[in-house]
C-alpha positions in Angstrom: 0.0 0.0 0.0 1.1 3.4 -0.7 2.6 5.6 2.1 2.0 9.3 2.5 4.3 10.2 5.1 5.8 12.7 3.8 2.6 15.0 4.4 2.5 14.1 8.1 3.1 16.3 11.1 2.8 15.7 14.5 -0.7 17.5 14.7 -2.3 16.2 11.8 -1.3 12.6 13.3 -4.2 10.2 14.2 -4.9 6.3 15.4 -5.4 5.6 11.5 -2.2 7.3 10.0 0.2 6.5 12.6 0.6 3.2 10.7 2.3 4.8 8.0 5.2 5.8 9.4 8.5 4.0 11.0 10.3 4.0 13.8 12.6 6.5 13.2 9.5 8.7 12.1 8.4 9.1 15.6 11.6 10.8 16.4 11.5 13.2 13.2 8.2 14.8 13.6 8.3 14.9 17.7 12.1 16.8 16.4 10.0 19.1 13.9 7.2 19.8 16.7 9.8 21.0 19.6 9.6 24.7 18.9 5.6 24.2 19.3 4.3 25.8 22.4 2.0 23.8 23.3 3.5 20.5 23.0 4.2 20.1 26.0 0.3 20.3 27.4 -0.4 17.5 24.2 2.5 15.4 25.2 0.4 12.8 26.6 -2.2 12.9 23.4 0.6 12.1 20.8 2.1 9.3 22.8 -1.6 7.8 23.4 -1.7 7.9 19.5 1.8 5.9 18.9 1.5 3.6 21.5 -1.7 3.0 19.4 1.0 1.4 16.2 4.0 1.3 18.5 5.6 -0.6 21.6 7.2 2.2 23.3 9.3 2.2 26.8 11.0 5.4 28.5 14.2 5.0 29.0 14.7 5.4 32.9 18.0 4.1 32.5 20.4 5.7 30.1 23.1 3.6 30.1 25.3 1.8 26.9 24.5 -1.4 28.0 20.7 -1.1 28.8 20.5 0.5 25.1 21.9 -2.6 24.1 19.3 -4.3 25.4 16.3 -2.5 23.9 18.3 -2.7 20.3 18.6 -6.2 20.6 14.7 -6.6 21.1 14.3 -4.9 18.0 13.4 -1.3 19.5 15.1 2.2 18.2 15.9 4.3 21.1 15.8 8.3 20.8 15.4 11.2 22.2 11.8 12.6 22.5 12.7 16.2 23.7 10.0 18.5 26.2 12.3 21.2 26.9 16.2 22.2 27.6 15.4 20.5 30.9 13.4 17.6 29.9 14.9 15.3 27.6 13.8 11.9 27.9 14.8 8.7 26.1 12.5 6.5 24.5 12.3 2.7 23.2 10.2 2.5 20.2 9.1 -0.5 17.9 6.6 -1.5 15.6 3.2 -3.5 16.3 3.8 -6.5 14.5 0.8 -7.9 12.5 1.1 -11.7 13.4 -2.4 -13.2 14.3 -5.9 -11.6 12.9 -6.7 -10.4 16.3 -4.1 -8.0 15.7 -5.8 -7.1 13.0 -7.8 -3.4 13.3 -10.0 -1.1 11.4 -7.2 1.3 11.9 -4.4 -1.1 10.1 -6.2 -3.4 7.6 -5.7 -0.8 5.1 -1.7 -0.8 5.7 -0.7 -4.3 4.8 -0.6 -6.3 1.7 -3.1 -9.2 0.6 0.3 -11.6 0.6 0.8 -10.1 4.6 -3.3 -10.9 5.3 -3.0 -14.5 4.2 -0.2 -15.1 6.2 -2.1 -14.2 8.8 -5.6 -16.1 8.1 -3.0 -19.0 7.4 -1.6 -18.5 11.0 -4.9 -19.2 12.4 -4.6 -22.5 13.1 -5.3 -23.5 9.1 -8.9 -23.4 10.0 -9.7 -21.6 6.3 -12.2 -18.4 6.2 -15.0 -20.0 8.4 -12.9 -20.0 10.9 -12.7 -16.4 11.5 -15.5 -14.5 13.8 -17.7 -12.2 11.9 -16.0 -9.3 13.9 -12.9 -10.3 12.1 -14.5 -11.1 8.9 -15.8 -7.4 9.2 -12.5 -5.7 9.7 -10.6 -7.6 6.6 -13.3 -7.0 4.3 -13.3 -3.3 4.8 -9.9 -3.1 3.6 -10.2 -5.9 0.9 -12.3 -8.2 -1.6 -12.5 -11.5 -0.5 -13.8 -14.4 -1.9 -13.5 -18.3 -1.4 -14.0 -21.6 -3.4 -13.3 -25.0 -1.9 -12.8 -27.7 -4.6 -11.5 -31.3 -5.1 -7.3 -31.0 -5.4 -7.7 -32.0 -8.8 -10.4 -29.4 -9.9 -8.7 -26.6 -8.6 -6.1 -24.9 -10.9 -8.3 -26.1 -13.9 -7.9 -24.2 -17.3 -10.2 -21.3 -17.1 -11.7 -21.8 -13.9 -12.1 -19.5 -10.9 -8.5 -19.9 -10.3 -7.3 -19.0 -13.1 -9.5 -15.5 -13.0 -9.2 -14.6 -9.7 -4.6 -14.6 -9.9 -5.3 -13.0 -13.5 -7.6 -10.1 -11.8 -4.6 -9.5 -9.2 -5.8 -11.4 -6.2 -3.5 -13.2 -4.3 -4.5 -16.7 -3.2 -3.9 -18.7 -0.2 -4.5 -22.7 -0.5 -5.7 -24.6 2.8 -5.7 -28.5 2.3 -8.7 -29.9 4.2 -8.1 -33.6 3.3 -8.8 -34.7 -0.6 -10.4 -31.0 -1.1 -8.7 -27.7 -1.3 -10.1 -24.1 0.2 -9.1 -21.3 -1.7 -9.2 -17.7 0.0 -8.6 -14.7 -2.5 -7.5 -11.4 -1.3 -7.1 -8.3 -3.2 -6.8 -4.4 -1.9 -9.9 -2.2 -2.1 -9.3 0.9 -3.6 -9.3 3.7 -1.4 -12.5 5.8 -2.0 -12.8 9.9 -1.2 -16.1 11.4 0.3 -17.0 13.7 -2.0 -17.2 17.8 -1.0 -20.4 20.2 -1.5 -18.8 22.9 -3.4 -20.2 26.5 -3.7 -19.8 28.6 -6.3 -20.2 32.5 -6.7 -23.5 31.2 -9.6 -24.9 29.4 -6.8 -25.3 32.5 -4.8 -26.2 34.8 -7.8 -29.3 32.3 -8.7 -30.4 33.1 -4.5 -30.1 36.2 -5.0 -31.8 36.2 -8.2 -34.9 34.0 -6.4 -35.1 36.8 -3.4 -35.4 39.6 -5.4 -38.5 37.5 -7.5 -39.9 36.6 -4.1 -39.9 40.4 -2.8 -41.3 41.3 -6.5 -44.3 38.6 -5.5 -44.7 40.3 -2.2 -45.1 43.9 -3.7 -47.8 42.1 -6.6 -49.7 41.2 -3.3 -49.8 44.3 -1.7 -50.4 46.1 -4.5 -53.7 44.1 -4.9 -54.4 44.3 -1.2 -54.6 47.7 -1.8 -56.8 47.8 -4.9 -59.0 45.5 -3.0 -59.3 48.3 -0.2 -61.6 50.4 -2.6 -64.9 49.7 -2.2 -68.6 51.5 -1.6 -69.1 50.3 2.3 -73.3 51.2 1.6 -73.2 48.9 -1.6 -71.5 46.1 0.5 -74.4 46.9 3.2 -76.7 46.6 1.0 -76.2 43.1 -0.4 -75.3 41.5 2.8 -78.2 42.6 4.1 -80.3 41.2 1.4 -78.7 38.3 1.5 -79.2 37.5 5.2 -83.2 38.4 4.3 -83.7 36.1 1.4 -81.6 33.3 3.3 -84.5 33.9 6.1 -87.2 33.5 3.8 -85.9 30.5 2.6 -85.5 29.2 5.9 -89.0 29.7 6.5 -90.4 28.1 3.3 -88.6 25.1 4.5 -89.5 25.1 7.8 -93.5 25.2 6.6 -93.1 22.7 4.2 -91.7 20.0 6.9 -94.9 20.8 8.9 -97.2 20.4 6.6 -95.4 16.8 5.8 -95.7 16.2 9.7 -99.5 16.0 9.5 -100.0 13.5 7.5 
C-alpha cells in the first residue's frame, strides 16, 4: 500500500495514520514539533496515539549497556525532547501484524493481501470459516474476498475460478482440508474519497436572483391588497343585508313545508 508520510506532522497525526510511518519517524516529527508551544500540554495525546501502532518504553535508565538491550529486542531508542530540561529517552518499535486479532480497522488498510494470508493462514489453518464475523468485518473493509473450496484436482483447472481470480490480481492462499482444497482470495480495495459540497459564486447569484422575484411577488400582493381596499361600504351593506333576508325567507319556506309533511 502506498505511504503518504511525507505530508505528516505531529498534529495532523491520528490512530489511523500513525501506521504509516517507522520508527525513526516518531523521532522526526516529535524533532519538527519541539519549537511548538504547546507541545508540552499534548504530550500525553501524541504518545496515546503511537503507543496505538508502536511498543514504546521510557528509557529510565540511560546507560550503553541497557540500550543494548532494547536494540537487541528490535526497538530504536531516541530522544523525544520536552524542553532544555526535559529530555527523555524512549524505546520504540513497531506493532507486528502476526495473528488476525491484531488485526484493526485502523491497520487493515496498511498491509498487503500476501501479509493478510499469512495471517488467516496463521490461524490455526482453520480456512475463512474459521474467523469470527467481527474479524470477517475488519478484513473486508480493507479488501475483496472471496473463497472456493474444490476437489485437489479441480482446482487450478484451465479457465476456472482460479485462473481469473490470480489473473484479476488477487492473491490466493490454498488450505488443504483432506482430498479437497479451500481457496481464499485477497485483493486491496481501492481507497475511495467522500466527495465535498462545493459552492460557487453562480450558486449565490441564482439566491439572489430567487429573493429579489420573491420580494417582486410580495409587492404584486400588496399592490392588490390595496386595490382590494376600494370599495362603496353602503353597496357592501346593501347586499349583505339582502342576502341575510332572502336566506330567512328561505328558511321559512322550509320550515313550513316540513310541517305540513308532519301531518300526514
Amino acid at each position: 500500500m502506498k505511504q503518504q508520510k511525507k505530508n505528516l506532522t505531529l498534529k495532523t497525526l491520528n490512530k489511523g495514520n500513525v501506521w504509516e510511518i517507522q520508527e525513526s519517524d516518531v523521532f522526526r516529527l516529535w524533532e519538527a514539533a519541539e519549537k511548538e508551544p504547546d507541545l508540552k500540554d499534548n504530550m500525553r495525546h501524541y504518545i496515546d496515539i503511537f503507543k496505538s501502532a508502536f511498543e514504546m518504553e521510557e528509557v529510565k535508565v540511560d546507560k550503553a549497556e541497557v540500550i543494548k538491550k532494547y536494540e537487541a529486542r528490535g526497538f530504536q531508542v531516541g530522544t523525544l525532547r520536552i524542553d532544555e530540561n526535559n529530555k527523555p529517552k524512549w524505546a520504540v518499535k513497531k506493532k507486528p501484524i502476526l495473528r488476525v486479532t491484531d488485526l484493526t480497522y485502523e491497520n487493515i488498510r496498511h498491509i498487503t493481501a500476501g501479509k493478510l494470508l499469512e495471517v488467516i493462514d496463521r490461524n490455526f489453518g482453520g480456512g475463512w470459516d474459521s474467523l469470527s464475523q467481527s474479524i470477517k468485518d475488519i478484513i473486508e473493509s480493507g479488501f475483496d474476498i472471496s473463497t472456493t473450496t474444490l476437489p485437489q484436482n479441480r482446482l487450478h483447472k484451465a479457465g476456472g475460478m482460479y485462473e481469473k481470480k490470480v489473473a484479476n490480481g488477487f492473491e490466493v492462499l490454498e488450505i488443504e482440508k483432506g482430498t479437497w482444497v479451500e481457496a481464499i482470495f485477497a485483493k486491496e480495495k481501492p481507497e475511495i474519497e467522500k466527495p465535498r459540497m462545493k459552492f460557487s459564486f453562480d450558486d449565490e447569484s441564482d439566491n439572489e436572483d430567487n429573493d429579489e422575484e420573491y420580494l417582486d411577488r410580495d409587492d404584486n400582493y400588496a399592490e392588490e391588497d390595496d386595490d382590494n381596499e376600494d370599495f362603496d361600504e353602503d353597496k357592501l351593506t346593501e347586499e349583505s343585508y339582502r342576502t341575510t333576508y332572502d336566506a330567512e325567507d328561505n328558511l321559512d319556506l322550509e320550515a313550513s313545508e316540513v310541517s305540513d309533511d308532519d301531518e300526514y
